[in-house]
C-alpha positions in Angstrom: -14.3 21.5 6.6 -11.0 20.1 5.6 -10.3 16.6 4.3 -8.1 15.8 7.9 -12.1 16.4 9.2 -14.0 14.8 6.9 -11.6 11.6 7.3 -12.6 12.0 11.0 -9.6 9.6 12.2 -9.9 6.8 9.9 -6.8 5.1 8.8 -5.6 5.0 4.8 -4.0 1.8 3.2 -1.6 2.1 0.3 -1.7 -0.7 -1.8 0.0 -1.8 -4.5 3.0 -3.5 -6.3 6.6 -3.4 -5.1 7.6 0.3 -6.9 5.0 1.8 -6.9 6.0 4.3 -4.8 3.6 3.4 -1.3 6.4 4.4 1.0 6.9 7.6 0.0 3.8 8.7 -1.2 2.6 7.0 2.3 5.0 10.0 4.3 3.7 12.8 2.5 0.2 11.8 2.7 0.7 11.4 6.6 2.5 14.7 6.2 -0.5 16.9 4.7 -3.1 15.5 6.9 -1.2 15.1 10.1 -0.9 11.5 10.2 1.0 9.1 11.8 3.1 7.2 8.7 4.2 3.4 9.2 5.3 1.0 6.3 4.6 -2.4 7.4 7.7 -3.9 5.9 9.9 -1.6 8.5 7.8 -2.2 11.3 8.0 -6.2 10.5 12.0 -5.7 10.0 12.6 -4.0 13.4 10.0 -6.6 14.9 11.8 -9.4 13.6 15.3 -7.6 13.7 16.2 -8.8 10.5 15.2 -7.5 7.1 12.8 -9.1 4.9 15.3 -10.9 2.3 16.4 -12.7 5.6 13.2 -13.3 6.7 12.6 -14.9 3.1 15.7 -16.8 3.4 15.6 -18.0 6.6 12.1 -18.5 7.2 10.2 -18.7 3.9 7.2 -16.5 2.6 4.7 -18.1 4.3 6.4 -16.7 7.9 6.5 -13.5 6.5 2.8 -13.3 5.3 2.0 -14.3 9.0 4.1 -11.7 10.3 2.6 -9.1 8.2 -0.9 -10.4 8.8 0.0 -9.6 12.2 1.4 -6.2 11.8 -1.3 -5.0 10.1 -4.1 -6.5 12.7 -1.8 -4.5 15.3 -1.6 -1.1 13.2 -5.2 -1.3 12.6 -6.3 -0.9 15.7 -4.9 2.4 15.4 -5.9 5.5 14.0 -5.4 8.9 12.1 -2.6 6.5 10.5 -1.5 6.2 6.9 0.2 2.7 6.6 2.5 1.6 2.9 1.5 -2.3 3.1 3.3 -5.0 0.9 2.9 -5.6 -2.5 1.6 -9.3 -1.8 -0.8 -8.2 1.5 -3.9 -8.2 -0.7 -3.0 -12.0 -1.1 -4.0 -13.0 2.2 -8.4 -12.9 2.3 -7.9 -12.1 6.4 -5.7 -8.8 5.7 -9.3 -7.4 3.9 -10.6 -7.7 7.2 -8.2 -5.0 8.5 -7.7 -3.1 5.2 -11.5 -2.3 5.4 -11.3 -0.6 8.9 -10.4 2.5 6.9 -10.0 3.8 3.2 -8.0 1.5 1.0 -5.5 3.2 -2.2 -4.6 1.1 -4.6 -1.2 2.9 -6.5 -1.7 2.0 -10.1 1.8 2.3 -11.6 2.2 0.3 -15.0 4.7 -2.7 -15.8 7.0 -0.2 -17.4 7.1 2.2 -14.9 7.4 -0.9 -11.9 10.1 -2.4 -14.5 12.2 1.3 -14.5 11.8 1.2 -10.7 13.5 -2.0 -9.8 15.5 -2.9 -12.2 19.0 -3.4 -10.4 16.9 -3.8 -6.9 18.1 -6.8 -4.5 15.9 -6.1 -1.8 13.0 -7.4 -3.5 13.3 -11.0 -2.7 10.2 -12.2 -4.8 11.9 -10.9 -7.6 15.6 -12.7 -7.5 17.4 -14.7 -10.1 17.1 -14.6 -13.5 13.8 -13.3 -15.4 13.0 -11.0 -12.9 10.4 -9.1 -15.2 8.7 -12.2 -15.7 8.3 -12.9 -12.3 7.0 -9.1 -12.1 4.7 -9.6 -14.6 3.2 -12.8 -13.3 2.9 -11.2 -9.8 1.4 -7.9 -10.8 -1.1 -10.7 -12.9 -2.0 -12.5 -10.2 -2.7 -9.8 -8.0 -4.6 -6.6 -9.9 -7.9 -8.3 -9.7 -7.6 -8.2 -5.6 -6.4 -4.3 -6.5 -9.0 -3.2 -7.9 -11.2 -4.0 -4.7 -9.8 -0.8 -3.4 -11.8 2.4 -2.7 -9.7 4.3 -4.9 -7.5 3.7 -7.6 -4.8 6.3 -8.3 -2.7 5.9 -11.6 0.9 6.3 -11.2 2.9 7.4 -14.2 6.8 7.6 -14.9 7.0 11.7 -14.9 5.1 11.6 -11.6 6.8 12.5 -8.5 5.5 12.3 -5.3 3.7 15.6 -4.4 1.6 15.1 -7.3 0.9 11.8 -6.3 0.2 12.6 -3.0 -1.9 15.2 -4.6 -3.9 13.7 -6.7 -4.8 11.0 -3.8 -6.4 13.8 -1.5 -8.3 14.9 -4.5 -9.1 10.9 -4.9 -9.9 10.4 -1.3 -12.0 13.2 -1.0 -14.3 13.0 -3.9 -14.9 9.1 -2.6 -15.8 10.8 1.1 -18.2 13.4 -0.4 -19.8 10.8 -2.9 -20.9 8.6 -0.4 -21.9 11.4 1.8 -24.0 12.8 -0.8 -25.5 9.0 -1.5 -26.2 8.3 2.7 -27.7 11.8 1.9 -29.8 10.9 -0.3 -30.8 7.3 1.2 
């Protein structure tokens, strides 16, 4: 029985900081089991039809945690899906509502690897102005504690690239299935 079967449809959630690398680990994941890949952040940009520093700008944080909230109830729904969510999703308690409908990833990268990653990055609108690795720091801070509610953690290192990521997630994944196969067993 392959992982794809063992998984039996349900859904995987990357989470994670901004650079950790949930988009394109998220595509090959989707790729090696036959899943359907979305990142929320696109599907909230072509929703909107304008990208998420706009949305920042124009409408404030608090408009785009609603619009993800609602992104992610919609995706959910869904499955055989592996969905890249926002750094800041786990910030919201009724997104753990939807996260828990399938398996949830947390990708571990360290400050100094998320500090290589986007250094030089406008997109990132939480991190604009001056001090931007504070603000990094502060955020990844606030938020490992809700991280580490995931079902798996998977540590992300600078010489990784994505295959071994990806890799090393299905190896996660699928000890996490079997254990608690083993423990319903067993029960």
């Amino acid at each position: 029985m392959t992982l794809t079967d063992r998984l039996n449809g349900i859904n995987l959630y990357l989470i994670g900081m901004m650079g950790a690398g949930k988009s394109s680990t998220g595509a090959a994941l989707a790729q090696t089991l036959g899943y359907q890949f979305f990142d929320t952040d696109a599907v909230i940009e072509a929703a909107a039809g304008q990208s998420i520093p706009d949305i920042f700008a124009t409408q404030g944080e608090a408009v785009f945690r609603q619009l993800e909230t609602k992104v992610l109830a919609e995706l959910s729904a869904y499955r055989r899906l592996v969905i890249a969510t926002g750094g800041g999703i786990v910030t919201q308690q009724i997104n753990w509502s939807y996260l828990h409908h399938g398996i949830v990833v947390w990708l571990d990268a360290p400050l100094d690897v998320l500090q290589a990653r986007l250094a030089g990055d406008a997109g990132r609108p939480l991190l604009q102005g001056q001090d931007w690795e504070t603000k990094l720091t502060t955020l990844l801070t606030q938020r490992q504690r809700l991280y580490t509610q995931a079902d798996v953690q998977v540590r992300v290192a600078a010489e990784d690239d994505v295959e071994a990521i990806a890799a090393r997630t299905l190896a996660l994944i699928d000890q996490r299935i079997r254990s608690e196969a083993d423990s319903a067993v067993l029960n």
